[in-house]
N, C-alpha and C positions, 0 to 999 in steps of 0.2 A: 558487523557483529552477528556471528550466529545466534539463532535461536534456542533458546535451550529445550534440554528433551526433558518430558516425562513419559508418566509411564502407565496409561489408563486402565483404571480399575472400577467396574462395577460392584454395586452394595446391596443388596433387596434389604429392604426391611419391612415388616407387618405391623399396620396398627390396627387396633379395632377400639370400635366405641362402642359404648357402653348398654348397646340395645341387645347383642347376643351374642355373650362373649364365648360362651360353650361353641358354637361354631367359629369363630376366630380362632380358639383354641384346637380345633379340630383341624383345621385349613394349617397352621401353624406346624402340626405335626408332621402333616404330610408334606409340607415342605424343609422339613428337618432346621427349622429357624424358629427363634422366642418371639413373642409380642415382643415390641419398645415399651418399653415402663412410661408410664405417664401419670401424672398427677389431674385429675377431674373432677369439681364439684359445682355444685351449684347454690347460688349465691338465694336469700332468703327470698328477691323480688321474681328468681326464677331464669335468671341470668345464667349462663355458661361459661367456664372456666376453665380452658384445656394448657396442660405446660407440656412436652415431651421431658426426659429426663438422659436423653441423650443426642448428643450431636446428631443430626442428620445431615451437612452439609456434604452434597453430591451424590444422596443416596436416591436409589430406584423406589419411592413411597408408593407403598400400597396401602389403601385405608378404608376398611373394611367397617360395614354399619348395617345393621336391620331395620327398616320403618316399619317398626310396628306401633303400635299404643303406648306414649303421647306420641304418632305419628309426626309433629312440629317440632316437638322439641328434638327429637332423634334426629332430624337432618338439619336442623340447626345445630348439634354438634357436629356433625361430620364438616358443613362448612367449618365450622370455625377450627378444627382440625385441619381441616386445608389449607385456611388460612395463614396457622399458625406455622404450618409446614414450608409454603409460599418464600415466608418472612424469614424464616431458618435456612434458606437455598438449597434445597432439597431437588435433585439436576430433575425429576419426574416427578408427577403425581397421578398416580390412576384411582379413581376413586372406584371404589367395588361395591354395587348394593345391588344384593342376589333379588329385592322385590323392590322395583322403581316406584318410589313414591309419586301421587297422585296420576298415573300412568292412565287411569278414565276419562281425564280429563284434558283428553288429545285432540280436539275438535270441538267448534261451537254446533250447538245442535241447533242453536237461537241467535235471537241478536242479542248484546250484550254478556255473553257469558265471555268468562278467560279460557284461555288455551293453559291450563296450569302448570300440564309438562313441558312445556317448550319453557316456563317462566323457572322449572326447577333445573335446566340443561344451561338457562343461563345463570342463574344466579352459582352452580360449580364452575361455570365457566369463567364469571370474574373473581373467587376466590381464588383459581392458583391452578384446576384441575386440569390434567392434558389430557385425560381419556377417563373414557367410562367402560367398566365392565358391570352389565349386569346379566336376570337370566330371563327366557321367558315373560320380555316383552307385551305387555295388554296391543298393543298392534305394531307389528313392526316399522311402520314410518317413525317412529319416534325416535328412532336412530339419528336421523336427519334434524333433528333439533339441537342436537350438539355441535359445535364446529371443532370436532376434532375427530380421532377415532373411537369408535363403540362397540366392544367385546360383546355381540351376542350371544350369549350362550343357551345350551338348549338342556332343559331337563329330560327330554321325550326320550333320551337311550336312558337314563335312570328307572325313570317311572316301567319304562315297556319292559326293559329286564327282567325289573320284578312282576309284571304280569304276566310274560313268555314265558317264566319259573315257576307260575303259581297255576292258571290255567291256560298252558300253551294249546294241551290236548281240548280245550273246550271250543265249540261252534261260536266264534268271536263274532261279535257287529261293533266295530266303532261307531259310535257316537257322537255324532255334535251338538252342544245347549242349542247353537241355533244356526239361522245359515250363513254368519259372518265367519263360522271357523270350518267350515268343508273340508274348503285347502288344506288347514291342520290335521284335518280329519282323516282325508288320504295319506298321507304322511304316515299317520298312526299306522295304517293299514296296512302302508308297507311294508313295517316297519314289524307287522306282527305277523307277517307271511301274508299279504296280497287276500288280507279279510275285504268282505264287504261292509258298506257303512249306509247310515243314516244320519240323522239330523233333525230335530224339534224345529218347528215353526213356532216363532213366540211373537209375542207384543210387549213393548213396555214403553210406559208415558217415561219422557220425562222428565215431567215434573214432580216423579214420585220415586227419587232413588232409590235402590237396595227393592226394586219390587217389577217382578215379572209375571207373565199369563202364557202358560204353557200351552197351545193349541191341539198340534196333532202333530205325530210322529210321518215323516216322511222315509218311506224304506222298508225294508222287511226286519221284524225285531222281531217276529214269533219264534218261540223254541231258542231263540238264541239267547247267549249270555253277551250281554251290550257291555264294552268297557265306556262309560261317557265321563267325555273328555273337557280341560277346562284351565283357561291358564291359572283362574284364582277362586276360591270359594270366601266369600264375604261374611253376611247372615245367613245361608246357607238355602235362599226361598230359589232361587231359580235352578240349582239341581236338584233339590229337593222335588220341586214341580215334576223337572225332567224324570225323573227316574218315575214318580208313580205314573205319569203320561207311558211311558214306557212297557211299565210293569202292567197295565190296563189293557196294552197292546198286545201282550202275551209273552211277553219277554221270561224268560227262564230264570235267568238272575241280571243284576246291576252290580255291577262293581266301576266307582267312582273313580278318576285318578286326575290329580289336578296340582300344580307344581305349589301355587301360594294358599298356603291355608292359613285367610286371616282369622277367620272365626269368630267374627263380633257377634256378640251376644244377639239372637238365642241358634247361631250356629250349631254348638254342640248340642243341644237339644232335639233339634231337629235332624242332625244328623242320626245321631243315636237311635231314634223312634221313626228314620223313613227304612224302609224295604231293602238298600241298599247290601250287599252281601260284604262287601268291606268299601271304605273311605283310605285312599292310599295318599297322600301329601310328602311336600320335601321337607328339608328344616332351611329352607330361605329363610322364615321368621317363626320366633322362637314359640314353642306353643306350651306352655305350662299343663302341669299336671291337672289341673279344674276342668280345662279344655279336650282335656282326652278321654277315650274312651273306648270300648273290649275293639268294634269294629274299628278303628283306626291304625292305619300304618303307617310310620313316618321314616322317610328314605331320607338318607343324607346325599348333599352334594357337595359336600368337602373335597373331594377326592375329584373332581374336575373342577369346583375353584381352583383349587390348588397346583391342579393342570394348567389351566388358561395362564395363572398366572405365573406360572414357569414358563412357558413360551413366550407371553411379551416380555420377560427381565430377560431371558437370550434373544429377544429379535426373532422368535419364530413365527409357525405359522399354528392360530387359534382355528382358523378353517380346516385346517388337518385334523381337528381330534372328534369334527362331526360329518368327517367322510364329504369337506367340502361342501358343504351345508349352513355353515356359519355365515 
């Protein structure tokens, strides 16, 4: 008996949850496709509820989510979004979350503490997930906690764009918070014509999260305008630190640029009232109007999500669109 023929046919389809759907919406456009309609609430004990409203059986699932504030509850739905995808036969599923939730907590600094990112690479892992796309990384081993593959993607041609357009003509000093991101630091450098860089020396307990002690500037910042660099700003104390450390050294101006801007309270504050000549952030997660403010600029990265993920739905290559770099 022969085997019978068919005739294989890829699907992309997009979902997004319900943490930032202005950029799902965005990412959607640019790949000329609609979100999947879905039904989602939440139940009075605080329970999650996700239905899709259309077939996906054999489709290439992408499912798109922002961990921002209730940071739990957001990647509790993305799972269960997963899951529910898993259970529908859906031939893929990449999970895409442009800010890896708890991504600091990559390493025990003590005994007794969790590794809590390697706990969230498994837990998509037994829901159904085949791959992870996210951007900008809190350190890149955390790839390696996934057992499958992991889109890294990089904000740094985003963010440096718009500073090479704003002041290309300026005496540049990259900038690192401290000396864990150098390497990243050169990168920048390159990346804005073969600048010189510097680096804060800091300390921080801890036992005392969300709180740094900015030491002393290591490099020459006098006269220059420092771009200081940063994958995330939180409560906003350790660049905040860094830039008046900076600006004491004789720095010309500071302008900030740092891909996740979570901004928990009193972020905006202290952004607003430090030295800083502008704060540049992406829209990884979503920053509401209370949160913003005259010196803030928020760059989208829709337009290489939406890249990346047209190369994995044809089998290409994601390494090609950061010049080999990914």
């Amino acid at each position: 008996m022969s085997p019978k023929q068919g005739t294989p046919k890829k699907n992309l389809m997009l979902f997004s949850g319900r943490a930032h759907q202005e950029l799902a919406e965005e990412v959607a456009q640019h790949l000329n496709v609609t979100i999947t309609p879905q039904t989602a609430h939440t139940f009075a004990n605080g329970e999650l509820f996700v239905r899709f409203e259309e077939s996906v059986r054999g489709t290439d699932a992408f499912v798109i989510q922002a961990h921002t504030t209730p940071i739990n509850e957001y990647v509790m739905e993305q799972l269960i979004m997963v899951d529910a995808l898993k259970r529908a036969s859906a031939k893929r599923i990449t999970v895409v979350m442009p800010f890896y939730p708890y991504a600091r907590q990559d390493k025990k600094h003590k005994g007794r503490e969790p590794i809590s990112a390697r706990l969230i690479a498994d837990l998509f892992k037994t829901a159904g997930a085949d791959r992870i796309m996210t951007v900008d990384l809190h350190t890149a081993q955390i790839q390696g906690f996934f057992d499958g593959p992991v889109d890294h993607l990089m904000a740094q041609t985003v963010l440096a764009d718009h500073i090479k357009a704003t002041y290309g003509d300026a005496d540049i000093t990259v900038v690192s918070p401290d000396s864990g991101r150098v390497r990243l630091a050169e990168k920048w450098a390159q990346q804005l014509g073969d600048r010189p860089i510097a680096f804060i020396h800091k300390t921080r307990d801890p036992d005392k999260p969300n709180q740094a002690v900015a030491n002393r500037v290591v490099g020459k910042v006098e006269g220059k305008l420092c771009v200081l660099i940063d994958d995330m700003i939180d409560t906003g104390g350790t660049i905040v630190k860094a830039t008046e450390a900076l600006i004491d050294e004789g720095a010309a101006d500071v302008v900030i640029a740092t891909t996740h801007g979570i901004l928990s309270d009193p972020a905006t504050e202290r952004l607003s009232q430090c030295k800083a000549r502008e704060v540049i952030v992406t829209n990884s997660l979503p920053i509401p109007e209370e949160k913003r403010f005259e010196r803030l600029t928020v760059l989208s990265i829709a337009p290489m999500l939406a890249e990346a993920i047209q190369q994995v739905f044809e089998d290409g290559s994601v390494t090609s669109l950061f010049d080999g770099n990914a």
